[in-house]
PDB file of N, CA, C, O and CB in Angstrom:
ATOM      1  N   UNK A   1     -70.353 165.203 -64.078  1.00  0.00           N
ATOM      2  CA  UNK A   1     -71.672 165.807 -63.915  1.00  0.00           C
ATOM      3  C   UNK A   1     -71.724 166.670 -62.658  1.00  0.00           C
ATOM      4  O   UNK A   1     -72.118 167.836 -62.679  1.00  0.00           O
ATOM      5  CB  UNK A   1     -72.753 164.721 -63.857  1.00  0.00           C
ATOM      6  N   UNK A   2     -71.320 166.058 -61.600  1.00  0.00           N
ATOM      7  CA  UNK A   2     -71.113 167.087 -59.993  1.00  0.00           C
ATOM      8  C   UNK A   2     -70.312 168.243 -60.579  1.00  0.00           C
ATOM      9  O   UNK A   2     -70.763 169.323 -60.200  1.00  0.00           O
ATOM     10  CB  UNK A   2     -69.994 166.226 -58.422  1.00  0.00           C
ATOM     11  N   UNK A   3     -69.010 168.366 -61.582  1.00  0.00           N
ATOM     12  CA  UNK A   3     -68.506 169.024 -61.346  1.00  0.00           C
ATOM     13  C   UNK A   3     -69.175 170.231 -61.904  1.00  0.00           C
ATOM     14  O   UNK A   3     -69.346 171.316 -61.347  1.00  0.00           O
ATOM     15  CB  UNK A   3     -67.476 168.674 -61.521  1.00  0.00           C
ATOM     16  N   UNK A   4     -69.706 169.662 -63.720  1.00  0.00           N
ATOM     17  CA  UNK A   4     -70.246 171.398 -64.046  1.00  0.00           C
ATOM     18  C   UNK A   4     -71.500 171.500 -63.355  1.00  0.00           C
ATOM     19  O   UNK A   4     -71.868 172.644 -63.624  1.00  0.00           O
ATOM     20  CB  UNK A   4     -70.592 171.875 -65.842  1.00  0.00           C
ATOM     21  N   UNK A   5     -72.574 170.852 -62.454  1.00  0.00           N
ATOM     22  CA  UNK A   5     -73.365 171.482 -61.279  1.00  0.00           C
ATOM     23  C   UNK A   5     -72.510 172.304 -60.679  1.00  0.00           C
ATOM     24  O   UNK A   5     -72.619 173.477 -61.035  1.00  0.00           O
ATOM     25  CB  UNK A   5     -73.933 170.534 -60.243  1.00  0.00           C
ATOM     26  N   UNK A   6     -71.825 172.107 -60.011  1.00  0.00           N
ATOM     27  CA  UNK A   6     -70.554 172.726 -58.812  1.00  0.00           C
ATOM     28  C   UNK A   6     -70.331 174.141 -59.482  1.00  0.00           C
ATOM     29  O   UNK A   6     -70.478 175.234 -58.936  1.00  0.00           O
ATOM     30  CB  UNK A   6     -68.722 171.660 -58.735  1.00  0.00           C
ATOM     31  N   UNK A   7     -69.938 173.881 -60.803  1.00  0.00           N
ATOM     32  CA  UNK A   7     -69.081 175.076 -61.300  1.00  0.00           C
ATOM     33  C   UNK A   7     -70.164 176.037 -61.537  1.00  0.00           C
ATOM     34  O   UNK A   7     -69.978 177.240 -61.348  1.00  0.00           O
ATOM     35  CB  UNK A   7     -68.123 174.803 -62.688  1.00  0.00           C
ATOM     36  N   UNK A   8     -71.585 175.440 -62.050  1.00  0.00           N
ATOM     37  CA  UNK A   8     -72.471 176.589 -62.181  1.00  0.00           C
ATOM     38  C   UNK A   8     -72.895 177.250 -60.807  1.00  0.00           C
ATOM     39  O   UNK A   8     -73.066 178.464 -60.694  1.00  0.00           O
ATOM     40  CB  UNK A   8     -73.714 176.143 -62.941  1.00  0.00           C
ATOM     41  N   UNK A   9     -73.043 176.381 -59.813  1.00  0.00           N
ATOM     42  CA  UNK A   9     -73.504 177.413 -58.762  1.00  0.00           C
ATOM     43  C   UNK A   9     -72.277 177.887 -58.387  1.00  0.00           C
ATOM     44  O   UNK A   9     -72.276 178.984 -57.829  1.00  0.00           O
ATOM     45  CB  UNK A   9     -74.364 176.891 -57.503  1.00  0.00           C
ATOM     46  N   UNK A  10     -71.375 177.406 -58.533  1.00  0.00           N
ATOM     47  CA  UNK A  10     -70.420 179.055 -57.684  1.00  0.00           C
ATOM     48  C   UNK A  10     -70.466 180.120 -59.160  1.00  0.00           C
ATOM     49  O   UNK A  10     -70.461 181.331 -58.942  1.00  0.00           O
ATOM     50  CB  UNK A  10     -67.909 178.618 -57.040  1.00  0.00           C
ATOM     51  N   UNK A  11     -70.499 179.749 -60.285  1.00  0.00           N
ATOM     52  CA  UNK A  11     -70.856 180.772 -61.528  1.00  0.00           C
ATOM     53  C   UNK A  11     -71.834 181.899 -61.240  1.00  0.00           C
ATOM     54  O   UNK A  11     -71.534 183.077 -61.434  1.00  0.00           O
ATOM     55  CB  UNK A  11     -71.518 179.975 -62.738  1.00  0.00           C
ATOM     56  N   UNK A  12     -73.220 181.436 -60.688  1.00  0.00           N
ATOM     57  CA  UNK A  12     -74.359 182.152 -60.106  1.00  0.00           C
ATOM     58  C   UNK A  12     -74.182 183.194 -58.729  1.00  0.00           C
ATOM     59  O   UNK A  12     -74.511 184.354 -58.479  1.00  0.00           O
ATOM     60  CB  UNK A  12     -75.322 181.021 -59.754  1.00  0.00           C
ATOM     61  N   UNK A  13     -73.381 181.953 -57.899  1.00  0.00           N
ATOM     62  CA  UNK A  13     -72.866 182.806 -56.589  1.00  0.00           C
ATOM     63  C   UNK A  13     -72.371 183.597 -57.045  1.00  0.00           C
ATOM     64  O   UNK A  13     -73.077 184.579 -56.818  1.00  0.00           O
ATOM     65  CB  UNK A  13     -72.012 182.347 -55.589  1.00  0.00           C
ATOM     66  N   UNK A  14     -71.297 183.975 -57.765  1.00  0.00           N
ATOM     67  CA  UNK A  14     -70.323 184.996 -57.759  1.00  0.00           C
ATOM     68  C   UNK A  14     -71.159 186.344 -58.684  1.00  0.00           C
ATOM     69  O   UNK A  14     -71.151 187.574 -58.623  1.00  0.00           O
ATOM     70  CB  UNK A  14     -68.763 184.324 -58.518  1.00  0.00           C
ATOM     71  N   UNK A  15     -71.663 185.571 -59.309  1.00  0.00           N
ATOM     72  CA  UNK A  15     -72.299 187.022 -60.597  1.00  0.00           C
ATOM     73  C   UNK A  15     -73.505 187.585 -59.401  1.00  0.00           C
ATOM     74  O   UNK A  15     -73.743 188.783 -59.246  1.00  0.00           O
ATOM     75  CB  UNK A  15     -73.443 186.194 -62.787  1.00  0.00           C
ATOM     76  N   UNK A  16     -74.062 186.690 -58.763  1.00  0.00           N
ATOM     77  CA  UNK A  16     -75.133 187.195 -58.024  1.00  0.00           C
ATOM     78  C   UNK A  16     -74.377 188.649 -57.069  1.00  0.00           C
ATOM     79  O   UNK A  16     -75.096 189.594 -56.740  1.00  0.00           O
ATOM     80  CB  UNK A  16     -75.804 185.774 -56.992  1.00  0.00           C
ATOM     81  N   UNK A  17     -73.367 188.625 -56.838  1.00  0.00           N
ATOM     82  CA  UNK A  17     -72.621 189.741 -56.157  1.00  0.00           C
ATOM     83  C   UNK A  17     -72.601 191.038 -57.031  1.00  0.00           C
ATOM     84  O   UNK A  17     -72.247 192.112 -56.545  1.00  0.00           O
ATOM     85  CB  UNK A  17     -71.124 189.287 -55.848  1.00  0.00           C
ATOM     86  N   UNK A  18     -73.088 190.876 -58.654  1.00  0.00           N
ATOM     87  CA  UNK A  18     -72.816 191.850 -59.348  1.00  0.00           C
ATOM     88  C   UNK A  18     -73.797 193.121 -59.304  1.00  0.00           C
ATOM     89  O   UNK A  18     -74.449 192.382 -60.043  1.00  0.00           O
ATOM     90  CB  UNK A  18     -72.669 191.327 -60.523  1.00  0.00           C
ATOM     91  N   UNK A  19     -74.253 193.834 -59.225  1.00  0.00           N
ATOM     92  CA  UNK A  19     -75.437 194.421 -58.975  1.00  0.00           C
ATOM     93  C   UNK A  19     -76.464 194.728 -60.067  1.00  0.00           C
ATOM     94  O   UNK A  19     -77.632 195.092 -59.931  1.00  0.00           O
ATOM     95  CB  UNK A  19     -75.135 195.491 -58.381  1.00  0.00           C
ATOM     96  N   UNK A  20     -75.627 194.456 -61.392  1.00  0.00           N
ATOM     97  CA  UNK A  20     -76.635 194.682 -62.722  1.00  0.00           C
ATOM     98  C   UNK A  20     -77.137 193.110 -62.670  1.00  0.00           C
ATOM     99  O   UNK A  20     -78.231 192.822 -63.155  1.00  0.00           O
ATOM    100  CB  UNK A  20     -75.725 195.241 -64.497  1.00  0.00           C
ATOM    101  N   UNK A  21     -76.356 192.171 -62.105  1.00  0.00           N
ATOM    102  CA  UNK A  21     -77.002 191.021 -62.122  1.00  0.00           C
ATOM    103  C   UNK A  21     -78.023 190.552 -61.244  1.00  0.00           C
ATOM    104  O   UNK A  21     -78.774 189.640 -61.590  1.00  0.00           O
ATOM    105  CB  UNK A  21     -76.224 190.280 -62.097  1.00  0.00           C
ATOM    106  N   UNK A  22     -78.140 191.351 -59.655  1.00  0.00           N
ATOM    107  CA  UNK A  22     -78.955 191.279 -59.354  1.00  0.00           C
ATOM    108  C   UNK A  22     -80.387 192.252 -59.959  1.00  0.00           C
ATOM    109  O   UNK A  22     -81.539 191.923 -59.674  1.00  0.00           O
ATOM    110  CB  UNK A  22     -78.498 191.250 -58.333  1.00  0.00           C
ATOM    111  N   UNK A  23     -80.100 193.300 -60.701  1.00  0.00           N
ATOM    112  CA  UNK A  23     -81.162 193.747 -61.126  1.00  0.00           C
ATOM    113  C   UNK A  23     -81.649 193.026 -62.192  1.00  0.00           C
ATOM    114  O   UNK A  23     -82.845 193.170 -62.445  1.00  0.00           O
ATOM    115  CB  UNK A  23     -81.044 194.930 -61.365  1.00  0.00           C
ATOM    116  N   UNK A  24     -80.930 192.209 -62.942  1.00  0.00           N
ATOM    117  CA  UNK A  24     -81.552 191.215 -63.734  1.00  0.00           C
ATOM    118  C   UNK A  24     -82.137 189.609 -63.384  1.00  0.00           C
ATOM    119  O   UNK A  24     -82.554 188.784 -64.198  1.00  0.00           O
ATOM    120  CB  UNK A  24     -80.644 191.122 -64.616  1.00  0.00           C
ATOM    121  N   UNK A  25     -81.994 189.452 -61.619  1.00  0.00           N
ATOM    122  CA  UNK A  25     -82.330 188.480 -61.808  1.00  0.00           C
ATOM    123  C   UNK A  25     -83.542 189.069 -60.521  1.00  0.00           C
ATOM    124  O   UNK A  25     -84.239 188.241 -59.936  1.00  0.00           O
ATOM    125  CB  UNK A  25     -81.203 187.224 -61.811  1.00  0.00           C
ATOM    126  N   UNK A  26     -83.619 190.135 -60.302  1.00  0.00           N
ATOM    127  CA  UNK A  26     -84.804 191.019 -59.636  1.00  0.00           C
ATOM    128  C   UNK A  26     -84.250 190.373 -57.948  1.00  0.00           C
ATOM    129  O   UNK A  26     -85.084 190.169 -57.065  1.00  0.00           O
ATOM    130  CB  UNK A  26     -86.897 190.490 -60.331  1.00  0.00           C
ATOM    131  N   UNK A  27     -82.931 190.151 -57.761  1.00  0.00           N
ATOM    132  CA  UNK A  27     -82.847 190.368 -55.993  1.00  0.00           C
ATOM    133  C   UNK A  27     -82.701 191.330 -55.598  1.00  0.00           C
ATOM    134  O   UNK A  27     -83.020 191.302 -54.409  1.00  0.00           O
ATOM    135  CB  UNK A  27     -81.937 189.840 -55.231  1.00  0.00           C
ATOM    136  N   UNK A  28     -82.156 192.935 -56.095  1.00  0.00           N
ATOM    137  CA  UNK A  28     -82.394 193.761 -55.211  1.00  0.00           C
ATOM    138  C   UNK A  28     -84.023 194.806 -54.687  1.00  0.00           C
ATOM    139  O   UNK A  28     -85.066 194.692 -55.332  1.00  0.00           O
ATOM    140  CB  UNK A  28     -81.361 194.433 -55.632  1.00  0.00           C
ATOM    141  N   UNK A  29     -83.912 195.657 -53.566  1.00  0.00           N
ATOM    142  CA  UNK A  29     -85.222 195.797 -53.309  1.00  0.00           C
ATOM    143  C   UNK A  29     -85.109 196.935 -53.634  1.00  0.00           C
ATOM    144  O   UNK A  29     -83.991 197.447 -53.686  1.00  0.00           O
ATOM    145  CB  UNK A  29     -85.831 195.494 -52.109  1.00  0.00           C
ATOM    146  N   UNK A  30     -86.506 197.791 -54.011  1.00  0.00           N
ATOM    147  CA  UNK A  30     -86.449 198.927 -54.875  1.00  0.00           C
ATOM    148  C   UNK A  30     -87.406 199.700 -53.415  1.00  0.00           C
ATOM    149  O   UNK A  30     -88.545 199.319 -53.145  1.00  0.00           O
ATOM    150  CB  UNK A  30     -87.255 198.722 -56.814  1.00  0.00           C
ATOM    151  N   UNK A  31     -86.818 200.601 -52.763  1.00  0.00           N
ATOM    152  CA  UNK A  31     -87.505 201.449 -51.880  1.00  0.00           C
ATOM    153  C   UNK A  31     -88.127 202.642 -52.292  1.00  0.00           C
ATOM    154  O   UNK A  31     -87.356 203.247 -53.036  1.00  0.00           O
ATOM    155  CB  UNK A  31     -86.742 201.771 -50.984  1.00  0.00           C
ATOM    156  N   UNK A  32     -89.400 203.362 -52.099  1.00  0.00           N
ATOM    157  CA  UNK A  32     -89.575 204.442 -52.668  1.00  0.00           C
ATOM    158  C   UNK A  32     -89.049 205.191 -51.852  1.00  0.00           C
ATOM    159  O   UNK A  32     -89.297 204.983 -50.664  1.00  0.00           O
ATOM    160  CB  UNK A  32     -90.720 204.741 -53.025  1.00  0.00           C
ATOM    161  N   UNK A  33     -88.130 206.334 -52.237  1.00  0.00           N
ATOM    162  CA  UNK A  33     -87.595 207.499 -52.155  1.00  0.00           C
ATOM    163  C   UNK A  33     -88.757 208.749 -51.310  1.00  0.00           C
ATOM    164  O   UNK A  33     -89.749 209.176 -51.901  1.00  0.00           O
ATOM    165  CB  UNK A  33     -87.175 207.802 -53.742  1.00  0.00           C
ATOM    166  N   UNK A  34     -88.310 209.275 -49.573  1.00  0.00           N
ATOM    167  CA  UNK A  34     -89.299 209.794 -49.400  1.00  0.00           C
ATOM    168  C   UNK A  34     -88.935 211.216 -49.673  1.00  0.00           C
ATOM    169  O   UNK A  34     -89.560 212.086 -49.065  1.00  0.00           O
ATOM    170  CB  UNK A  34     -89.832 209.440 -48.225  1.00  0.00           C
ATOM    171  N   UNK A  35     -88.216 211.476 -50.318  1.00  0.00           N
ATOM    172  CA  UNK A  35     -88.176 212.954 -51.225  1.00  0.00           C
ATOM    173  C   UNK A  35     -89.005 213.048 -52.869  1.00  0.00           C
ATOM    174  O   UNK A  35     -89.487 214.011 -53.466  1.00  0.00           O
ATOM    175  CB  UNK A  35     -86.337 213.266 -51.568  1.00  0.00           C
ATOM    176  N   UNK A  36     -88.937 212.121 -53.097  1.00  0.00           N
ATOM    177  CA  UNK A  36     -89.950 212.031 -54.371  1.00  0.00           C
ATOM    178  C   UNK A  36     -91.413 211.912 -53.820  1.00  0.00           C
ATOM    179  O   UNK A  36     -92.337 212.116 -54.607  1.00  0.00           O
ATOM    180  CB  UNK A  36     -89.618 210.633 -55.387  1.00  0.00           C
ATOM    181  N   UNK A  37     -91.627 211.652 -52.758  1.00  0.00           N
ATOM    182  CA  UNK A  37     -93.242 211.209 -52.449  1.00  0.00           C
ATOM    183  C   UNK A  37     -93.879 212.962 -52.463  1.00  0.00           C
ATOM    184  O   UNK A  37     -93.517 213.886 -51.736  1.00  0.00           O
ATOM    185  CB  UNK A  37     -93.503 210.137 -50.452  1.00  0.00           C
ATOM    186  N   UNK A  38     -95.076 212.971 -53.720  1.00  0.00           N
ATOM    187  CA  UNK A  38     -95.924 214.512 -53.483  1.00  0.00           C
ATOM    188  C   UNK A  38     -96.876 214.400 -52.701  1.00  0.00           C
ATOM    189  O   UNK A  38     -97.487 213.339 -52.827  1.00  0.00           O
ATOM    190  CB  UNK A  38     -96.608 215.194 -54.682  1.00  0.00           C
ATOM    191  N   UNK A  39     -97.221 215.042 -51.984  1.00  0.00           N
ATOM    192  CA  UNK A  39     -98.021 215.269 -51.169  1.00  0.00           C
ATOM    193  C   UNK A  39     -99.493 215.700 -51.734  1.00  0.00           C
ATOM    194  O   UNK A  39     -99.339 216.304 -52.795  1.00  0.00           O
ATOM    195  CB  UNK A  39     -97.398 216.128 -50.393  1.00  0.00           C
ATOM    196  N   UNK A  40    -100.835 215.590 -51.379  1.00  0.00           N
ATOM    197  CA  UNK A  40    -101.581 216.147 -52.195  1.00  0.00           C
ATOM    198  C   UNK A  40    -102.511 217.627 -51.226  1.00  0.00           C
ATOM    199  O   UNK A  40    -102.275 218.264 -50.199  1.00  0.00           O
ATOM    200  CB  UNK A  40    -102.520 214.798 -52.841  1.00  0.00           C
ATOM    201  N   UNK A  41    -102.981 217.627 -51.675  1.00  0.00           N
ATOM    202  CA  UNK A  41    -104.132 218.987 -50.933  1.00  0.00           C
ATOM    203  C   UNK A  41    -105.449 218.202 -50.001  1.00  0.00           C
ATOM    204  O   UNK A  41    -106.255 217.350 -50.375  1.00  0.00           O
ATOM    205  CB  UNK A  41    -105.152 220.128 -52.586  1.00  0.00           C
ATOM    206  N   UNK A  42    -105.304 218.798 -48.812  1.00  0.00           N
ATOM    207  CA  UNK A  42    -106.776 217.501 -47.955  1.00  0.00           C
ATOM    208  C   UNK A  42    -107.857 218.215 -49.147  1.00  0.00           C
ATOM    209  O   UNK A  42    -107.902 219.079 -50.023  1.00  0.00           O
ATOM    210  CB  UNK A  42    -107.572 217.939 -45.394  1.00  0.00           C
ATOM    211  N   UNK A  43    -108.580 217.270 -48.534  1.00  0.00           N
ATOM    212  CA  UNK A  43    -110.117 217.087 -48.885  1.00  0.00           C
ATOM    213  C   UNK A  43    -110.944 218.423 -48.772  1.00  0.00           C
ATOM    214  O   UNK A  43    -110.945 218.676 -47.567  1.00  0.00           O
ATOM    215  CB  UNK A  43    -110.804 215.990 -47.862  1.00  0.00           C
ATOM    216  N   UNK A  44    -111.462 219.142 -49.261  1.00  0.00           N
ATOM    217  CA  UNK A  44    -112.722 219.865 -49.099  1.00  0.00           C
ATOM    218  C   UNK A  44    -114.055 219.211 -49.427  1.00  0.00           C
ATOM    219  O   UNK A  44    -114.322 218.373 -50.288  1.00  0.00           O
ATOM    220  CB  UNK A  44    -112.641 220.995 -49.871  1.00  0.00           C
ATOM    221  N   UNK A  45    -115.028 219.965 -48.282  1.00  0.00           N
ATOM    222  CA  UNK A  45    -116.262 219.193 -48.286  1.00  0.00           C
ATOM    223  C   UNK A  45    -117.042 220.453 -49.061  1.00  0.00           C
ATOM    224  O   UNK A  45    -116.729 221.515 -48.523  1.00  0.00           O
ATOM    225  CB  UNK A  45    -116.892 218.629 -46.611  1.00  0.00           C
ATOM    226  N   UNK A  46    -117.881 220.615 -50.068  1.00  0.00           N
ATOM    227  CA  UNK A  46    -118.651 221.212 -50.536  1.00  0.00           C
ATOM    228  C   UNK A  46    -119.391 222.332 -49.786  1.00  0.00           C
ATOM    229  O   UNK A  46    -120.223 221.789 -49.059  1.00  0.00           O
ATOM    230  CB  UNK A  46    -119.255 220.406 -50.962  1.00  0.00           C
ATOM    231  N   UNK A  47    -119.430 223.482 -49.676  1.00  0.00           N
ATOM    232  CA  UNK A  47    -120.547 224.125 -48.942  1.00  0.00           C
ATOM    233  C   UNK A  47    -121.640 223.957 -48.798  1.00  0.00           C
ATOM    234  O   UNK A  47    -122.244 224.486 -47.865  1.00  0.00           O
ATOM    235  CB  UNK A  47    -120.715 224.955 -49.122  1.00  0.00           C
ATOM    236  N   UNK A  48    -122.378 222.955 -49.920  1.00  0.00           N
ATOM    237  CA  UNK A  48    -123.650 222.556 -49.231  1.00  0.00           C
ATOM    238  C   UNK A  48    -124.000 221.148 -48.688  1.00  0.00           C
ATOM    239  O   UNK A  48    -125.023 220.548 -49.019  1.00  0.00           O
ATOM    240  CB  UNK A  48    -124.621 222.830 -50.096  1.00  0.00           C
ATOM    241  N   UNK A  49    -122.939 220.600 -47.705  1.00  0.00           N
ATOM    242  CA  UNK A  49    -122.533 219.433 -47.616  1.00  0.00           C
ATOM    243  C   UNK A  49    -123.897 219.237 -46.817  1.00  0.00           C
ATOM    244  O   UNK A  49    -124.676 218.415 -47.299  1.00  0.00           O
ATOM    245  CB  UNK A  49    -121.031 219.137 -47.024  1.00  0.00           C
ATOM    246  N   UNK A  50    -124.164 219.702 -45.996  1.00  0.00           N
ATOM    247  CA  UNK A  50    -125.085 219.513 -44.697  1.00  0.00           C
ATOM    248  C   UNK A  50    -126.673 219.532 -45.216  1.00  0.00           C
ATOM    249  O   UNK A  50    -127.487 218.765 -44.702  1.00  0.00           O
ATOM    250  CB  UNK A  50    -124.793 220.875 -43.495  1.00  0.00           C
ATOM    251  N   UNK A  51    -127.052 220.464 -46.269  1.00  0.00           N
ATOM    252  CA  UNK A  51    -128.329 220.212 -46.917  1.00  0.00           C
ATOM    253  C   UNK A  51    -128.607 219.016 -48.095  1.00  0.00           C
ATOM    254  O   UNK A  51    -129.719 218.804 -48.581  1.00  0.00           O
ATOM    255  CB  UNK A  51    -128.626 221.488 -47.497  1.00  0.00           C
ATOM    256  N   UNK A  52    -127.372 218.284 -48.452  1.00  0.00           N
ATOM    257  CA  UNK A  52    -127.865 217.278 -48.991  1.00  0.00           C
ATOM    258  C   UNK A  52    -128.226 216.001 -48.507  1.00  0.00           C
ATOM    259  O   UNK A  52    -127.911 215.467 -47.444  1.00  0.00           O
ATOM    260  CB  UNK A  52    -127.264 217.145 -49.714  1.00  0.00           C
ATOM    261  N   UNK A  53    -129.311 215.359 -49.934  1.00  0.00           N
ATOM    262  CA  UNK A  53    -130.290 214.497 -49.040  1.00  0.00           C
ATOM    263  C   UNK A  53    -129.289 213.238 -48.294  1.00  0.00           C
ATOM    264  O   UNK A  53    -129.798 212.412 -47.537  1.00  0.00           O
ATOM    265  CB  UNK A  53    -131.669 213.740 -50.158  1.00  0.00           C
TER     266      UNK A  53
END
C-alpha cells in the first residue's frame, strides 16, 4: 500500500514538470501581455456640462 502511494506521488511529481500538465492541472500563471493591453480614448465631458441641473 506505501508503495503504490509512493509511486503515485513521484508519478505526479514528475508529470507536474510537464508543462501541458501543468496547464491541465492549472499550476501555471497566465500574465497579461503588456503589448496586447488597448488603450482607450480619455473621457470627454459634454459641452453643456456646467449648465446642467
Amino acid at each position: 500500500m506505501k508503495k503504490t502511494i509512493l509511486t503515485l506521488m513521484a508519478l505526479c511529481f514528475i508529470l507536474s514538470g510537464c508543462t501541458t500538465m501543468k496547464k491541465w492541472f492549472g499550476l501555471n500563471k497566465s500574465t497579461p501581455d503588456e503589448t496586447k493591453i488597448e488603450t482607450r480614448a480619455p473621457l470627454v465631458l459634454p459641452p453643456d456640462f456646467d449648465e446642467l441641473p
